[in-house]
N, C-alpha and C positions, 0 to 999 in steps of 0.2 A: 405196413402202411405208414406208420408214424415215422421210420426213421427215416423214409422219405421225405417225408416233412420236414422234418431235422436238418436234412442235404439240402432241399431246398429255400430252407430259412434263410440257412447261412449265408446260400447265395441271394437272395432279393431279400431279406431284410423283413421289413417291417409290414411290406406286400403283404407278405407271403398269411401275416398276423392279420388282416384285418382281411384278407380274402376269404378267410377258413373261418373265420366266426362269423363274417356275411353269407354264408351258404350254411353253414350249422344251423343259422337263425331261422333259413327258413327251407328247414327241415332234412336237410342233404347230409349224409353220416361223415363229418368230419371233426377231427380229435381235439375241441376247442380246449378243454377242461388241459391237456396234458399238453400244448401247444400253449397254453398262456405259462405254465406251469416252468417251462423250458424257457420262455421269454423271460422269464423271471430269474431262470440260473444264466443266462447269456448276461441277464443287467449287474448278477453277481461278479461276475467275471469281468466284464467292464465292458464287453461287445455291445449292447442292448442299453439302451438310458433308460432309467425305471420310470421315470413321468411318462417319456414321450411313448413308452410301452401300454403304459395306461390308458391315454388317449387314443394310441392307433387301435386296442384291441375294444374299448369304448366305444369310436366310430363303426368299427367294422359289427361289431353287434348291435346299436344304433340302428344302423342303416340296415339292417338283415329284418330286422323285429319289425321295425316301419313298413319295408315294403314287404312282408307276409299279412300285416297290416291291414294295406290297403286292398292286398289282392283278397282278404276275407271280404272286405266292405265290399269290394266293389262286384265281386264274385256271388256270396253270400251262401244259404244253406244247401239251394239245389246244388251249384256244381260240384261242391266236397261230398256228397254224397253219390251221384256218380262217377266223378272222376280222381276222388281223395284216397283209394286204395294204391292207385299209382304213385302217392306221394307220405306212405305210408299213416293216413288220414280219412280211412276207410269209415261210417256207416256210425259204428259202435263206436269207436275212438271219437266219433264226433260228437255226437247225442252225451254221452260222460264228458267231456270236456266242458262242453255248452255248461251243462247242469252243472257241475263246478260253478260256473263263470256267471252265473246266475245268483247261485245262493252265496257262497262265499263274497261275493266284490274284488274290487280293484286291488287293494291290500295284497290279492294272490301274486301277484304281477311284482311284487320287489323279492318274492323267495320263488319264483316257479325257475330260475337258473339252474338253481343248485339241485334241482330236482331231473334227473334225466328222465327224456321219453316227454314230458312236459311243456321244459322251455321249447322246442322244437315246435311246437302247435299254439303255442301263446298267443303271438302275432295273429293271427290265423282267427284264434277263437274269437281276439278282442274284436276282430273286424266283423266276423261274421255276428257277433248279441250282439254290435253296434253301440260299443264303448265308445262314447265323445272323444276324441283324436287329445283332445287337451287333458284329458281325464287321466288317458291309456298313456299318453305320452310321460305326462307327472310321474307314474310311476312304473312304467316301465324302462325309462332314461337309466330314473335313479338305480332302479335293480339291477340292471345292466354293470354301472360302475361300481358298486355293491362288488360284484360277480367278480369282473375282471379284475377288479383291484385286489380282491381275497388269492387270486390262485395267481398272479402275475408276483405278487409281496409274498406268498409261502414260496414261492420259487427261490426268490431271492433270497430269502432267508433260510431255508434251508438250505442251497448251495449245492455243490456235487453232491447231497444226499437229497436232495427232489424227487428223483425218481425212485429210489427205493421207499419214501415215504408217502408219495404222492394218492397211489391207490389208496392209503388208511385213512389219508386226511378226507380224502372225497367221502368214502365211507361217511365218515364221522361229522362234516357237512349236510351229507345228503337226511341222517338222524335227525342234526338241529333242524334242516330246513322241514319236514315232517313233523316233527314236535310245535315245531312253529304254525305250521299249517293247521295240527289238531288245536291247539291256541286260538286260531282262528275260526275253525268251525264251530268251537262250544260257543264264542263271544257271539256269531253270528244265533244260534239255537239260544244264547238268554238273549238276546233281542228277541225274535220271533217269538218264544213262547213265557217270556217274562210276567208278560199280565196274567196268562193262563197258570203259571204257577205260583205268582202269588196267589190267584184266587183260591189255589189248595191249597197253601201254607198260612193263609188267614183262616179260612175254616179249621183247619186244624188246631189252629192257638189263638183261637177268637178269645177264651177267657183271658188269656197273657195279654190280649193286644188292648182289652180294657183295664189290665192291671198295671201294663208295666208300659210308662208312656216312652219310650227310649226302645223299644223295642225292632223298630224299623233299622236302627244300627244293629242290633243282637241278630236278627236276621240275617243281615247281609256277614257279619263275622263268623257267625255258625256255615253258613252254607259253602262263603268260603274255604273258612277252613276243614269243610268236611269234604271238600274238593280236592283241598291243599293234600287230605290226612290220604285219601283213597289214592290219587295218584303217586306220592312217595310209597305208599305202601305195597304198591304194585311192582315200583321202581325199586323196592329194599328185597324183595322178594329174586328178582333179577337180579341184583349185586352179589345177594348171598349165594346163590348159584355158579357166577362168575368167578367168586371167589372160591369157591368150592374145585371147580375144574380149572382154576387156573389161566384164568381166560384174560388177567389184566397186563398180562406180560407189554403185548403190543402198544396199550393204550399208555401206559406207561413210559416205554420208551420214546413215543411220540411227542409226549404230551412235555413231558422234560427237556427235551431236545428241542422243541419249538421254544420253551424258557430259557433255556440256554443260550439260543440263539439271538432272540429278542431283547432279553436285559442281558448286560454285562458287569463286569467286575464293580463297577463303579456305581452302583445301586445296591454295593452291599451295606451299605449306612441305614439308607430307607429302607429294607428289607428287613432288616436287624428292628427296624420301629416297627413296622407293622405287624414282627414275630410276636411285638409286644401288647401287642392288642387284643393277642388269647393268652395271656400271660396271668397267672392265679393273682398277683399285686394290682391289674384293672379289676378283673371280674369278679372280683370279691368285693371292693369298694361299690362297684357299679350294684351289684346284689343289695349292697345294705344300702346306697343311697336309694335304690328302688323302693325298697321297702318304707324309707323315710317318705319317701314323696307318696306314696299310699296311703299310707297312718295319716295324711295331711290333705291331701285331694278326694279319695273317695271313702263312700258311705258304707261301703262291704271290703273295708282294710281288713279286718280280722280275715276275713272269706281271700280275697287275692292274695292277701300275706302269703297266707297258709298254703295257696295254690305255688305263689313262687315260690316257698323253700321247700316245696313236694319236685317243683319241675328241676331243682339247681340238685337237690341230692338226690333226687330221683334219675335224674339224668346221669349225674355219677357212677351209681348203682347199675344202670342198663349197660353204661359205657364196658364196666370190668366183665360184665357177665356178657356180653356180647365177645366181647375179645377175647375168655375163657372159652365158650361155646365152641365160637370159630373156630380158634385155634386147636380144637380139637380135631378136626374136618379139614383144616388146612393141608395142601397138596404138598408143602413144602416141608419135610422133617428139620424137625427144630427144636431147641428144651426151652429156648427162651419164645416169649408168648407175645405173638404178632401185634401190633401197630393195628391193624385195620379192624374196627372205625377208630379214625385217629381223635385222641381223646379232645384236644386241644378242638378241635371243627366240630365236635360233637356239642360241648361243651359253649362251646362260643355262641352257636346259632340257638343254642336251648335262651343261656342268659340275654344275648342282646335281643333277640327273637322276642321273652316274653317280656322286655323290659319295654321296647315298642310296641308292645300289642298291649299295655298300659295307658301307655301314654297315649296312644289314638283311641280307647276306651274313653279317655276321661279331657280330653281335648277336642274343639270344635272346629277350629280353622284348620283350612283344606290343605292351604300352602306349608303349613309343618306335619299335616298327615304323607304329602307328597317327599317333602327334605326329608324328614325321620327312614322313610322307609328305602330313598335314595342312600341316605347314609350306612343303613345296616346292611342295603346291598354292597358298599360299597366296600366298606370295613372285612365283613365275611370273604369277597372276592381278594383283595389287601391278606389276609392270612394266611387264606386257602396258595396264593400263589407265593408269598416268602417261605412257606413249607416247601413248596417244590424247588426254589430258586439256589433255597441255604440246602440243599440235599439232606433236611433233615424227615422228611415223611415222602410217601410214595403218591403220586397222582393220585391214585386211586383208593387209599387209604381218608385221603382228603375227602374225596367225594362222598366215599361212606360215609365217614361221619357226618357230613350236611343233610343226608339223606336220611341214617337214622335219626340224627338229632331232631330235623323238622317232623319228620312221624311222631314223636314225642312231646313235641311241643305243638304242634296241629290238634294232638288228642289232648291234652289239658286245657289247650283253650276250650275245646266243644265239650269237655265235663266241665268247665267253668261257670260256662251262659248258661248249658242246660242247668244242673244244678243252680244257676242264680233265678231262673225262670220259676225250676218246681217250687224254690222255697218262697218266694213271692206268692204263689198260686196255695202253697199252703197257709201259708200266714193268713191270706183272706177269708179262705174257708174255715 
């Protein structure tokens, strides 16, 4: 069916783009995802203009999402339930849908694209819970061009290899857009039961909340990061696995070949600076001026000292022993001892990681709690990707170590507060 599509692209054009995502929208099985995907090696090639691809595959999803839209509005609960099994919109697919589109919010509507089975009943749902047309529109426009612009620009950049990559990449989309989704569901569950759970986490540390007046930030750092510690540790738990059976080969070559593609030669200056930003000549400075600025800012230096040069040689220490371990279990026979988790990403996100979780301890303004934490995102991602760029670490050696590393430093923060809490609560007693 698709390469029909393909025959008849070539002949109409841009039609042929904005017809197929206007009936995909609303809800008729046609190959949008691998038809933008092709629009996007046509633009490589030079047949297809990469803007005006944008836009037509924009419109044509636009206008599909709209009038599925209005026919939920204007249609509403009775007729998709008896006549939405003809439109693969049956009963049960409605009732779950709805309930989605209820508890989660509008937010669903910029990632339910990337989601198949989904975007297809979007339209459909917002009309029929009666989303404000202005509401639904905000951001279902935006997710749209989101969408279209992600697999119309991996086309073009990957080139005559689209198609043999194009299945993994979806994959690997359809993840983020789920991971983002559960993002969404817990944010929506601490609104709803936020007050209900303070009111248990004040009963339980009623004596700490009249000993320690800073406690409503302790709070909020602990639970996060015992959030932060539980789902990396889920996610380390899967990698070692992966790594075990050998499973990163694909993610791999994809994920390199997309870098390849997108930076070129002429990025290898910045590349070569940002290698330098996990580099033992910053992280060592940045260690002891942390430590300086501790001994001087707060009232439990000896206590945080002591936690940072536990978390920096500590971290050291997990890095060889994890990489021993592994590389025992490793699928690949070898005498030299594997790279994954790569020291450098382990290493980076342990020091910059807890050198920010300092300074938002002991700092009040919002605007440098928001930059600091933009920055260390930004730095980490700046490493993580000159490793893959300078073909010196593997994708997936990278990811490891962000993953071990922040398991690591998630748990030292939460033995941090806890211990700074009991010993508070001892001193009084």
């Amino acid at each position: 069916m698709f390469q029909w599509f393909v025959m008849v692209m070539a002949k109409y054009g841009y039609i042929v783009l904005v017809s197929s995502l206007f009936l995909e929208m609303i809800a008729l099985p046609f190959p949008g995802e691998a038809l933008m995907s092709y629009a996007g090696f046509l633009a490589y090639q030079g047949q297809f203009s990469w803007p005006i691809s944008i836009i037509t595959a924009s419109l044509g999803t636009i206008l599909g999402i709209t009038f599925s839209y209005w026919i939920g509005f204007k249609l509403g609960n009775s007729f998709f339930e008896k006549y939405g099994k003809y439109m693969h919109m049956g009963p049960e697919r409605l009732n779950k849908a709805s309930l989605w589109f209820k508890k989660y919010g509008n937010k669903l509507l910029l990632i339910t694209y990337f989601i198949p089975g989904i975007r297809h009943i979007t339209g459909y749902f917002s009309g029929v819970t009666q989303i404000p047309y202005r509401v639904f529109a905000t951001y279902a426009y935006l997710g749209s061009i989101i969408w279209v612009s992600t697999f119309i620009s991996l086309g073009k950049i990957l080139g005559p290899q689209w198609e043999q990559f194009h299945s993994t990449i979806k994959k690997y989309l359809i993840i983020a857009g789920l991971i983002v989704l559960l993002v969404l569901v817990l944010i929506y569950i601490y609104r709803v039961y936020k007050f209900r759970l303070k009111e248990q986490l004040e009963a339980k540390l009623n004596k700490a909340i009249e000993t320690f007046h800073t406690l409503g930030r302790v709070k909020v750092l602990v639970i996060v990061s015992s959030l932060i510690f539980m789902g990396l540790s889920i996610l380390m738990v899967g990698l070692i696995q992966d790594y075990i059976h050998n499973e990163f080969l694909l993610f791999n070559e994809v994920t390199s070949l997309l870098v390849q593609l997108i930076f070129k030669q002429n990025w290898d200056t910045l590349m070569n600076l940002f290698r330098g930003l996990a580099s033992l000549k910053l992280l060592l400075p940045i260690t002891l001026l942390t430590l300086l600025w501790v001994k001087r800012k707060s009232r439990d230096h000896y206590l945080e000292s002591l936690f940072l040069i536990v978390v920096v040689i500590g971290g050291e220490i997990l890095e060889e022993i994890l990489r021993l371990f592994l590389h025992h279990f490793s699928p690949i026979a070898s005498e030299i001892v594997g790279s994954f988790p790569s020291e450098k990403s382990l290493m980076s996100i342990v020091i910059y990681g807890f050198t920010v979780f300092l300074f938002l301890r002991h700092t009040n303004k919002a605007w440098l709690h928001n930059l600091s934490i933009f920055l260390v995102l930004l730095i980490l991602l700046s490493i993580g990707l000159s490793g893959v760029y300078l073909q010196i670490e593997k994708p997936s050696d990278i990811v490891g170590g962000y993953v071990f590393g922040g398991v690591w430093l998630s748990l030292n923060v939460i033995l941090l507060e806890i211990y700074r809490i009991l010993r508070r609560l001892k001193l009084l007693n």
